[in-house]
N, C-alpha and C positions, 0 to 999 in steps of 0.2 A: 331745423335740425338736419345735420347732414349724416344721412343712414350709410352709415359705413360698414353696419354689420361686423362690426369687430368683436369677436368671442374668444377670449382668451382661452385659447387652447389648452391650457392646462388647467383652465379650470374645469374645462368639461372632462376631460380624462380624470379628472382626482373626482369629480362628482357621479362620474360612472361607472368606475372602471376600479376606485381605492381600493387595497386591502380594507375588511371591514374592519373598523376599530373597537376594543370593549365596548358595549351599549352604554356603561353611565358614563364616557366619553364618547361619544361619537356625535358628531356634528351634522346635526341636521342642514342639508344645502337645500335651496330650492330649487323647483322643477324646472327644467327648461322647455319650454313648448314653441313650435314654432309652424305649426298647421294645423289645422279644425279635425277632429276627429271623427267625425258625420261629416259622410257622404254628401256632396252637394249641395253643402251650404258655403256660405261666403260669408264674414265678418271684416264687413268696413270699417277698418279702425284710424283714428284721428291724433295725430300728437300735436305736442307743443303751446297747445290751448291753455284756457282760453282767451279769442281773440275779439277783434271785433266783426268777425265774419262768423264765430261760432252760434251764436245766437240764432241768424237765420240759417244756419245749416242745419242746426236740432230740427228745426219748424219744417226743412224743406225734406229731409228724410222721413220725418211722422206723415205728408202729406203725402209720400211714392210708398207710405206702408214699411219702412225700411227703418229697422234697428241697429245704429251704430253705437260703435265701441267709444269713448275719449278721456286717451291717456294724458292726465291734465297735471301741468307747474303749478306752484303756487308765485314764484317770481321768474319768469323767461321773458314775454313778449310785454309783458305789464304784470304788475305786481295789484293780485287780489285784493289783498287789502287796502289797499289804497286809492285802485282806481274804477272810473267807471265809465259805462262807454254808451251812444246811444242805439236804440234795438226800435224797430216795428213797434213795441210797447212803450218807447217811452226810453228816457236814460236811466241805467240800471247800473246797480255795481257790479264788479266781478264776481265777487260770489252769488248775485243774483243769475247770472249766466250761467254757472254750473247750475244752478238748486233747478234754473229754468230746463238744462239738457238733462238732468236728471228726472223732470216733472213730463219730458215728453217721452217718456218711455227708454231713455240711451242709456246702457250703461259709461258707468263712469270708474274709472283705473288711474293706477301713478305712474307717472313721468318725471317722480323725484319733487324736489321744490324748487330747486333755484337749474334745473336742467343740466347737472351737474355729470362729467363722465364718470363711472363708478371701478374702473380699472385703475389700479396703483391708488385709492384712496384707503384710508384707516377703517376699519370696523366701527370706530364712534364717528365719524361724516356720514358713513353711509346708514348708519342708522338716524344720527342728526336728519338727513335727507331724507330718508321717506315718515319717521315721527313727525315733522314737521308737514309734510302734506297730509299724514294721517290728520291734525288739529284743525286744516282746511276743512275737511271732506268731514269731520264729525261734527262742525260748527256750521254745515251748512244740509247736508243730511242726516245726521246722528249714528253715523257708520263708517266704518273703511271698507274700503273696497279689497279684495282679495287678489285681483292683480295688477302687474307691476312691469312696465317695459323701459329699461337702461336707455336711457340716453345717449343716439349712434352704434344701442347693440354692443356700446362695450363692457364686462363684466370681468370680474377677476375671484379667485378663491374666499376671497374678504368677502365681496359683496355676496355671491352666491351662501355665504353661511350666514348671515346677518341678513338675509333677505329670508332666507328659510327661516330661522328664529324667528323672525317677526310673521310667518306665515303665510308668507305670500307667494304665487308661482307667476313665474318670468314668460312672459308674452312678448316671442318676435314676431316674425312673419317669411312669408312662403312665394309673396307676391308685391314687388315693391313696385309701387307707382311712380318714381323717382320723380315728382310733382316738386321736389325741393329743387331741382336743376334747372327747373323750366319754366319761368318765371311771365312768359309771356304769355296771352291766348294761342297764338300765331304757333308754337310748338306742341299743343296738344296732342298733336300725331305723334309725338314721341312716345308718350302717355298711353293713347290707347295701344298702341302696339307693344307695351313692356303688358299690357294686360291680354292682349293676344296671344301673346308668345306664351303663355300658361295656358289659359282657357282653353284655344285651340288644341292643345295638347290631349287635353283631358278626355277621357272615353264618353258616347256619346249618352249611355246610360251609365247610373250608378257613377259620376264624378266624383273626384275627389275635391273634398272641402279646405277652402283657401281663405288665411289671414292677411287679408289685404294693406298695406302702408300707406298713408298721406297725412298730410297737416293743412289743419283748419286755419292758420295762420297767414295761407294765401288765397288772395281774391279768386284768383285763376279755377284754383280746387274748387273752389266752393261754387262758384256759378258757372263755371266749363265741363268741369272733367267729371266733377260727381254726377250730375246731371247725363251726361253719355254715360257714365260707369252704370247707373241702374237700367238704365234705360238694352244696353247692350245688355247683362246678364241677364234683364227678364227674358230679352227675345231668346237664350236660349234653353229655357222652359225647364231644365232640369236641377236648378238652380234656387236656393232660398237664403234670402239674406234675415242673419240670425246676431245678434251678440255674441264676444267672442264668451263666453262663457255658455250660452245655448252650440254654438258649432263644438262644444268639448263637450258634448253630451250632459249640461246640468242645466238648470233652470236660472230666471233671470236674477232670483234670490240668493243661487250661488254664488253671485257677484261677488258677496259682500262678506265680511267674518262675521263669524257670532257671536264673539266675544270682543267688545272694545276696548 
């Protein structure tokens, strides 16, 4: 996924800013969120998954204490249903590999089905698109998950009101790892210093809590950068990594809707 951050501008003014319309027409948009709302905490969140790297990524965040976020396809890097891949445990299917990041504590969110951009598409694709990872996630947890991050950040008035009908709130972020650009071990200085350039910032008590960006779908992330990533934020002690639905002040049950 290439984090473009594309936010159509007009959709965020008409979802903030509209005259209100009568209430039995007004169209409910989703929310757009794009930093942790508590203090000091951090939410490592994952796109593009699952891969064949996510498996020991669940295992290796439950092992550093560390509750990540993973904004998961149902068809990007391999297609769920059909494929499987081999894990620590054994060859497993894909949806063994969420049911498994789901069984180690991570929250789990969409990333659409088919990783599809939601700017300039119709109201029935973009509901096509996340209904269909909704059948994923209830065929392997018996839930959906309640949030939802656009693919590349791009969104339009369509998606934004058919996102909210289905009741879901929009998950960007504040702190991108741009870990899609740099493909090699050898660049991880890039990496840490796009997470510098935030943290650093941040006051030394009472910081501000940050949504952090990468994908599980590279080797690099998962046994380079993650690995420095927790390691630096412990050392600076005022910091707690949480799921993105604990850094917005709810519980890890908030995750999820109550109603299927």
């Amino acid at each position: 996924m290439r984090s473009t951050f594309l936010i159509t501008l007009a959709a965020i003014a008409t979802a903030v800013s509209a005259a209100p319309a009568p209430l039995e027409k007004r169209a409910a948009k989703a929310q757009i969120i794009s930093t942790c709302t508590v203090p000091g905490t951090i939410a490592l969140t994952f796109d593009d998954g699952p891969y064949e790297y996510t498996w020991a990524l669940a295992d290796a965040l439950k092992s550093a204490g560390v509750t990540g976020t993973f904004f998961m396809n149902g068809e990007n890097w391999v297609d769920v249903n059909k494929q499987s891949v081999k894990t620590s445990a054994g060859t497993k299917t894909y949806k063994q590999v969420i049911k498994h990041v789901y069984d180690q504590g991570h929250q789990l969110a969409s990333h659409t089905y088919t990783h599809l951009e939601l700017g300039g598409q119709t109201a029935a694709k973009v509901k096509s698109e996340m209904t269909k990872m909704e059948t994923v996630f209830r065929s392997v947890i018996g839930k959906n998950p309640i949030h939802m991050r656009p693919p590349a950040g791009v969104l339009s008035n369509t998606a934004l009101t058919v996102l909210g009908d289905l009741g879901y709130k929009v998950i960007l972020w504040d702190l991108d790892s741009n870990d899609w650009q740099y493909t090699a071990s050898s660049n991880i200085g890039k990496e840490q210093k796009n997470y510098k350039d935030v943290i650093e910032k941040d006051a030394k008590k009472n910081p501000q809590g940050h949504i952090a960006l990468h994908h599980d779908v590279y080797k690099k992330t998962v046994e380079d950068l993650v690995p420095w990533v927790i390691k630096y934020i412990k050392s600076k002690k005022n910091y707690k990594f949480v799921s993105v639905a604990e850094c917005l002040g709810g519980s890890k049950g908030s995750a999820y809707k109550t109603k299927k």
